[in-house]
C-alpha positions as a Markdown table, in Angstrom:
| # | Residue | x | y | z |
|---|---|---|---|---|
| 1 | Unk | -30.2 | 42.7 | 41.9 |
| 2 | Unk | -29.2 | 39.6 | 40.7 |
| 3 | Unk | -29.9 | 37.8 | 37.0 |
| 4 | Unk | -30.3 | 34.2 | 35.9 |
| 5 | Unk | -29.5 | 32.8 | 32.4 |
| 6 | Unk | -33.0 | 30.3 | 33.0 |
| 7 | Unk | -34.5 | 30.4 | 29.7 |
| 8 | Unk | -38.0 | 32.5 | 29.3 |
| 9 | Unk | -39.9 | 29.1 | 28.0 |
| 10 | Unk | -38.7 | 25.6 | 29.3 |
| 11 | Unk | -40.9 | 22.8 | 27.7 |
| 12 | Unk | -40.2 | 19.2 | 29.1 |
| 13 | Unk | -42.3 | 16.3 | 28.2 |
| 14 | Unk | -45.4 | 18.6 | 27.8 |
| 15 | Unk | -48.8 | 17.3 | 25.6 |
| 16 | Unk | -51.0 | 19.8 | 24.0 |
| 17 | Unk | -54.9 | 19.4 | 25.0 |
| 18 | Unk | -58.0 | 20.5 | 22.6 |
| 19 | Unk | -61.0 | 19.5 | 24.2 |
| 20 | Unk | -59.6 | 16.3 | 25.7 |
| 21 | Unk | -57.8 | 15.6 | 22.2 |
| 22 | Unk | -53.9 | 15.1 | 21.8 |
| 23 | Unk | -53.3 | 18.2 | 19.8 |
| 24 | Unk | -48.7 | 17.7 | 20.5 |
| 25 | Unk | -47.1 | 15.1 | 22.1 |
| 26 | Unk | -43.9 | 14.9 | 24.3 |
| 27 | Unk | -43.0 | 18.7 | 23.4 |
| 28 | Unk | -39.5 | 19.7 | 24.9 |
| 29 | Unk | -37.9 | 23.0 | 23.8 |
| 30 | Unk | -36.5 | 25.9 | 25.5 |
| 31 | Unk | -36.2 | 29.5 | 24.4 |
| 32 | Unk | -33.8 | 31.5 | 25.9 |
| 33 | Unk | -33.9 | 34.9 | 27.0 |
| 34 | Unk | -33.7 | 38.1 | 24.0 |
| 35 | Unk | -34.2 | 34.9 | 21.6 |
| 36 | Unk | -36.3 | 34.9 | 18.4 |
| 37 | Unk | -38.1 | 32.2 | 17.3 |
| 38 | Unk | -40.8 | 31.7 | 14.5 |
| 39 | Unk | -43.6 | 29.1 | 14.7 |
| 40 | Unk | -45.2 | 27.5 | 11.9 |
| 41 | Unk | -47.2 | 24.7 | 11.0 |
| 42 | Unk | -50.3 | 24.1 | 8.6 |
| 43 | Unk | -53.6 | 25.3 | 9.9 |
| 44 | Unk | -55.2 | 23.1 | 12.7 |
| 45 | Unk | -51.5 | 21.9 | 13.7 |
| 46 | Unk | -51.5 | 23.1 | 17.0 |
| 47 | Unk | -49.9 | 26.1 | 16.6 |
| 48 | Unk | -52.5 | 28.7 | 18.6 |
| 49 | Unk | -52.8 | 25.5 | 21.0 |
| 50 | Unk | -49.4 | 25.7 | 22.6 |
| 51 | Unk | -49.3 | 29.8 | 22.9 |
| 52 | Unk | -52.4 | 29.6 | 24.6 |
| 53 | Unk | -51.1 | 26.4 | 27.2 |
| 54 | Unk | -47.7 | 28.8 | 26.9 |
| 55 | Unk | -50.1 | 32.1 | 28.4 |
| 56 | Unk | -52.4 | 30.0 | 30.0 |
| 57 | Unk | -55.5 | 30.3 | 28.4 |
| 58 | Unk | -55.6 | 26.5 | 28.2 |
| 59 | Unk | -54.6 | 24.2 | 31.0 |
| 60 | Unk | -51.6 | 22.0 | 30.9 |
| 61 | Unk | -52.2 | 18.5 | 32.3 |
| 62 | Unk | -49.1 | 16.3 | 31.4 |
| 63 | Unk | -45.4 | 17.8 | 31.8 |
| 64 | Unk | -43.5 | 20.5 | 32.7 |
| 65 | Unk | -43.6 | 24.0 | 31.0 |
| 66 | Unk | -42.5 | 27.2 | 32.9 |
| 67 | Unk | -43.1 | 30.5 | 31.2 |
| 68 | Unk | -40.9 | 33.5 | 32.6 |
| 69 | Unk | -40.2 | 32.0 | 35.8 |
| 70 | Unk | -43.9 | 30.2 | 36.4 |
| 71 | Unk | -44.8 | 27.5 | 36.1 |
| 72 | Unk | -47.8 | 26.7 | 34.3 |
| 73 | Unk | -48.7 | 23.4 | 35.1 |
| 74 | Unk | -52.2 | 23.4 | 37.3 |
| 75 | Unk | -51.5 | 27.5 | 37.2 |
| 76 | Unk | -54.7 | 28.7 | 39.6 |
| 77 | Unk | -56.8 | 31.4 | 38.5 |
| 78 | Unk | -55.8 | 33.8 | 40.9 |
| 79 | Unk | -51.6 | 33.1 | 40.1 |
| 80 | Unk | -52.5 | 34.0 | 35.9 |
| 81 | Unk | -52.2 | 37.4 | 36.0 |
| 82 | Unk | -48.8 | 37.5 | 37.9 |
| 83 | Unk | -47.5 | 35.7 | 34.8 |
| 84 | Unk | -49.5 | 37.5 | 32.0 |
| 85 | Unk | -47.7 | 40.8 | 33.4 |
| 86 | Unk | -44.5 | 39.3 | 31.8 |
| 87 | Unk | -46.0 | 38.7 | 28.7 |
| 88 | Unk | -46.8 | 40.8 | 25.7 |
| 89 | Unk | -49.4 | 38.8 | 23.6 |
| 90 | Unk | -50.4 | 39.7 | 19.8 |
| 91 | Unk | -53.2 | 38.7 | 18.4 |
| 92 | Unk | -53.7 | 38.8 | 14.4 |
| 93 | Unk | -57.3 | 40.3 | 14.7 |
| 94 | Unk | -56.1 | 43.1 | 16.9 |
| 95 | Unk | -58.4 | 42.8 | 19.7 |
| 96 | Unk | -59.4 | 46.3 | 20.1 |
| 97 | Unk | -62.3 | 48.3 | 22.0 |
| 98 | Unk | -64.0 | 49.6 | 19.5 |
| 99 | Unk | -65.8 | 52.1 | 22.0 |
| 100 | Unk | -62.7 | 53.3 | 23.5 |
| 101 | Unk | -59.4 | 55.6 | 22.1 |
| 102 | Unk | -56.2 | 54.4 | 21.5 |
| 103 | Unk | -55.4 | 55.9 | 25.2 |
| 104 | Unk | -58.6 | 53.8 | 27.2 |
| 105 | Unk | -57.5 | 51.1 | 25.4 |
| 106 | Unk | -53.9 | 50.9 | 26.8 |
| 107 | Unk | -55.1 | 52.0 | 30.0 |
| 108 | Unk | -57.2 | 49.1 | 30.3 |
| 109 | Unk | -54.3 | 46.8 | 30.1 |
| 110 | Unk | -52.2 | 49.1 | 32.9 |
| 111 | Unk | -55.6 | 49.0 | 35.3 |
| 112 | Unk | -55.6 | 45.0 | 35.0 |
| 113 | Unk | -52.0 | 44.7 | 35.7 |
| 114 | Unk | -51.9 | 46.6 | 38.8 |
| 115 | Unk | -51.2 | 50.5 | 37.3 |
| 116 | Unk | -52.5 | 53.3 | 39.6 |
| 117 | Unk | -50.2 | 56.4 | 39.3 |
| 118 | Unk | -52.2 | 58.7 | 36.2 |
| 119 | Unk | -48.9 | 60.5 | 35.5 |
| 120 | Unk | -46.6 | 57.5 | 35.2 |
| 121 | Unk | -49.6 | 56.2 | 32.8 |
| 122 | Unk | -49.7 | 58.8 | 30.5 |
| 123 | Unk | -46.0 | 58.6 | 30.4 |
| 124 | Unk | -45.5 | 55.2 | 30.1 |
| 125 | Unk | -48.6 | 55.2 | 27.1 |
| 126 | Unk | -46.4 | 58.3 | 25.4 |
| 127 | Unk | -43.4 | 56.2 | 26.0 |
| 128 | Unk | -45.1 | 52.6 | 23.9 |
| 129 | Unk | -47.1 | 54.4 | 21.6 |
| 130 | Unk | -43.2 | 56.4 | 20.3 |
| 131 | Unk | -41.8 | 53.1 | 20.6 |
| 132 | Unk | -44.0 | 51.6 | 17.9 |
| 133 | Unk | -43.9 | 54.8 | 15.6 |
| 134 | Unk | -47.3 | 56.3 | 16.4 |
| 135 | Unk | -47.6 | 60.6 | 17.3 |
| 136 | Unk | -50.2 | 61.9 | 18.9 |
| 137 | Unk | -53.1 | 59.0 | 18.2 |
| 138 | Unk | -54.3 | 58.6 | 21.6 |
| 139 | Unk | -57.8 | 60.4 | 21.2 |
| 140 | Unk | -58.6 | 58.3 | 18.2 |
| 141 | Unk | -60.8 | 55.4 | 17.9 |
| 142 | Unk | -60.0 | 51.9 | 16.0 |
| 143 | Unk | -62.2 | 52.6 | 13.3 |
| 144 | Unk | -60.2 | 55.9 | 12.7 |
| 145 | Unk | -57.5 | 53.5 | 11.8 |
| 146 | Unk | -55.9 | 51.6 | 8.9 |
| 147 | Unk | -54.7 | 47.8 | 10.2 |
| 148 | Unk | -51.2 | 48.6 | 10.1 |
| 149 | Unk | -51.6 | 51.5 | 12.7 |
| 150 | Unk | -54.2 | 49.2 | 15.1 |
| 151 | Unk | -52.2 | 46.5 | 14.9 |
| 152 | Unk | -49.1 | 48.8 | 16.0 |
| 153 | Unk | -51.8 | 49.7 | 18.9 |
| 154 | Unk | -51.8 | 46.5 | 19.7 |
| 155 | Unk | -47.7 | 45.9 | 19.9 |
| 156 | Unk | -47.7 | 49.2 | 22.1 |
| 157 | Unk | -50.4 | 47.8 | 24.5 |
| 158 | Unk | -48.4 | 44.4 | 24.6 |
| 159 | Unk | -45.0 | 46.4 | 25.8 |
| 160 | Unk | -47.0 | 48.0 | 28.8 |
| 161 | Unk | -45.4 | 46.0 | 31.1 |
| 162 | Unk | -41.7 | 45.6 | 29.6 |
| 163 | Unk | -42.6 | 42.0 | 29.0 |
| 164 | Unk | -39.6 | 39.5 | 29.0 |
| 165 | Unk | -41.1 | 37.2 | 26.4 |
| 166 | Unk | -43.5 | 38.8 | 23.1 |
| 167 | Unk | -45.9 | 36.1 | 22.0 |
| 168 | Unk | -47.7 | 37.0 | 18.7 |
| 169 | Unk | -49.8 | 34.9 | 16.9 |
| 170 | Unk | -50.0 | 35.7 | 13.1 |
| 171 | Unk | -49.5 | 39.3 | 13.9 |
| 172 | Unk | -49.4 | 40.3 | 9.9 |
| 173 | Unk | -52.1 | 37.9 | 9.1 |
| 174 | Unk | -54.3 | 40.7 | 7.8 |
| 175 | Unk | -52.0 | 43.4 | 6.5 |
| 176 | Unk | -51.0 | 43.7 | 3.5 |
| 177 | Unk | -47.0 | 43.1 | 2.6 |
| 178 | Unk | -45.5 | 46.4 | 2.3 |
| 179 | Unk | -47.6 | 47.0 | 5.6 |
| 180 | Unk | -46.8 | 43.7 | 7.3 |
| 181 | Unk | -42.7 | 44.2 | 6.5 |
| 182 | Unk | -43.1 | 47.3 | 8.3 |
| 183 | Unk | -45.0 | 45.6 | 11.4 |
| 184 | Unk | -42.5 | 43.2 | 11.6 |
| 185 | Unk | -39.9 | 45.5 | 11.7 |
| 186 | Unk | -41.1 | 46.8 | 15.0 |
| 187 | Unk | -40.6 | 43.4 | 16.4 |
| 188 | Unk | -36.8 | 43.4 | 15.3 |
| 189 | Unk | -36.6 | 46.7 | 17.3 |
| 190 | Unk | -38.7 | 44.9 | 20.7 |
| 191 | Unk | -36.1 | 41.9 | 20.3 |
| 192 | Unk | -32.8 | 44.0 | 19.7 |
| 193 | Unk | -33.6 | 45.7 | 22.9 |
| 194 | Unk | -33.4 | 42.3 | 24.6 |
| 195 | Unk | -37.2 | 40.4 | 24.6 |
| 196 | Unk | -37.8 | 37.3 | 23.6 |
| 197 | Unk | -40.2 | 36.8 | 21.3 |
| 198 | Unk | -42.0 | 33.5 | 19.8 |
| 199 | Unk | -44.2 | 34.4 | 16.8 |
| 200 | Unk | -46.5 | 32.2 | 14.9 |
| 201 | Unk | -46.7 | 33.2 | 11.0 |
| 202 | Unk | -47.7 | 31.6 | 7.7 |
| 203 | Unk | -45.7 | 35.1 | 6.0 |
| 204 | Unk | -42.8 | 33.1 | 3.7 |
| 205 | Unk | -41.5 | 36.1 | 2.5 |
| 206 | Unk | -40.9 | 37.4 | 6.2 |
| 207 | Unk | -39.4 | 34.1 | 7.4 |
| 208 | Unk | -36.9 | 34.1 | 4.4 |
| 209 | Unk | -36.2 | 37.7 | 4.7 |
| 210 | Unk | -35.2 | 37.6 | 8.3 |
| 211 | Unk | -34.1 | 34.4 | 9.1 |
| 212 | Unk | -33.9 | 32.5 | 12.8 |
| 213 | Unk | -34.7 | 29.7 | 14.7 |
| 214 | Unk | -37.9 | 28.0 | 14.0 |
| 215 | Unk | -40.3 | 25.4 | 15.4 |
| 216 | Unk | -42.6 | 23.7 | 13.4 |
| 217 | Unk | -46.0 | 21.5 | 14.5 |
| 218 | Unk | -46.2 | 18.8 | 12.1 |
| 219 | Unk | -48.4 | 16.1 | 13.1 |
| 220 | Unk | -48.2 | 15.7 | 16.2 |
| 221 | Unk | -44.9 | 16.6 | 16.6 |
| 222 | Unk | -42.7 | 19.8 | 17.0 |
| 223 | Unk | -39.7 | 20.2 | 14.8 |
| 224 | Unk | -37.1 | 22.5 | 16.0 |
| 225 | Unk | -34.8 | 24.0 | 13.3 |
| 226 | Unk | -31.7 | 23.7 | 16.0 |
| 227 | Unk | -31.9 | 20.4 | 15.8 |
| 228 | Unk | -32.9 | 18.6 | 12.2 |
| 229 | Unk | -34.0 | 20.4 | 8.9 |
| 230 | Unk | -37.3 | 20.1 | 7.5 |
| 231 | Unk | -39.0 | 21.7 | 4.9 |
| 232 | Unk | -41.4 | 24.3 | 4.3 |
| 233 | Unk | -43.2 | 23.4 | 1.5 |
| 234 | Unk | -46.3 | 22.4 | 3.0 |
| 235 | Unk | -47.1 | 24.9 | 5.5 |
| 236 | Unk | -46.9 | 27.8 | 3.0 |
């Protein structure tokens, strides 16, 4: 088997569409592999914009980004999920089935990415479901529980695949703090055991709590805390 040191995001020269308007321009960063990275910005800055061009849920027409190997750029249809099994994407509003268990759920994701084997499913959901701190939940329904737990539903879902790069878009935006630190905490787990993650957040406290690298979208532009300071002040 052999490894490469290529980064799990490569940004060169890439603008950021929104309905044929310039949301970023001239964006070049990389993110390596294991790396964590917050991204911030005020709302409307363009921050869900570039994770979706980043997974694909948005089409990039000018530059180069390539996402876990692929790249993106003119990605067909039928080439997405080949990259989305090397994602985990977190969503703030959990994105659940309401109408399903905790189990159907997760098994939803493994059907779409290609899982057939029953008993390496059920292992592999006992295996997330542990990894996020959850027992024996897999019979219940969303509605059965608090946001902390469904969002930790979520993070399990999102690790199916052992993804190589985590992207979660305000994934404590509706928890409350004590809750959210805890959430967050699972995510320092998920990266120590070597994924990359990129989350977007407008959580201060969590930012100054656990510091790292951070981009920012300001106007146009993407800051990168490598590379120049900035401040804060107005995106929190």
């Amino acid at each position: 088997m052999t490894f490469s040191d290529a980064p799990v995001v490569a940004v060169k020269s890439a603008t950021i569409f929104q309905d044929h308007n310039t949301i970023l321009n001239e964006l070049s960063f990389e993110i390596g592999k294991g790396e964590f990275v917050y991204l911030v910005g005020s709302t409307g800055s363009g921050k869900t914009s570039l994770l979706k061009t980043l997974y694909c849920d948005l089409q990039l027409h000018q530059g180069e980004i390539t996402v876990a190997g692929h790249r993106v750029k003119d990605m067909k249809r039928s080439q997405i999920p080949y990259l989305r099994r090397k994602l985990g994407i977190v969503f703030q509003d959990f994105q659940l089935f309401q109408d399903r268990s905790v189990a159907d759920n997760i098994f939803f994701i493994m059907q779409a990415t290609g899982w057939k084997d029953k008993a390496k499913m059920k292992n592999r959901l006992a295996e997330v479901l542990m990894k996020v701190g959850l027992g024996s939940i897999e019979t219940k329904f969303p509605h059965q529980l608090s946001g902390g737990e469904q969002q930790r539903v979520v993070i399990a879902r999102a690790l199916v695949n052992e993804p190589e790069l985590l992207i979660a878009d305000e994934p404590t935006g509706n928890l409350d703090p004590q809750v959210s630190e805890g959430v967050f905490k699972i995510f320092l787990d998920i990266n120590n055991s070597g994924t990359a993650i990129l989350m977007a957040t407008h959580n201060y406290n969590i930012i100054k709590k656990f510091p790292a690298r951070i981009l920012k979208c300001d106007q146009g532009r993407l800051l990168d805390s490598d590379h120049e300071e900035f401040e804060l002040n107005d995106v929190f």
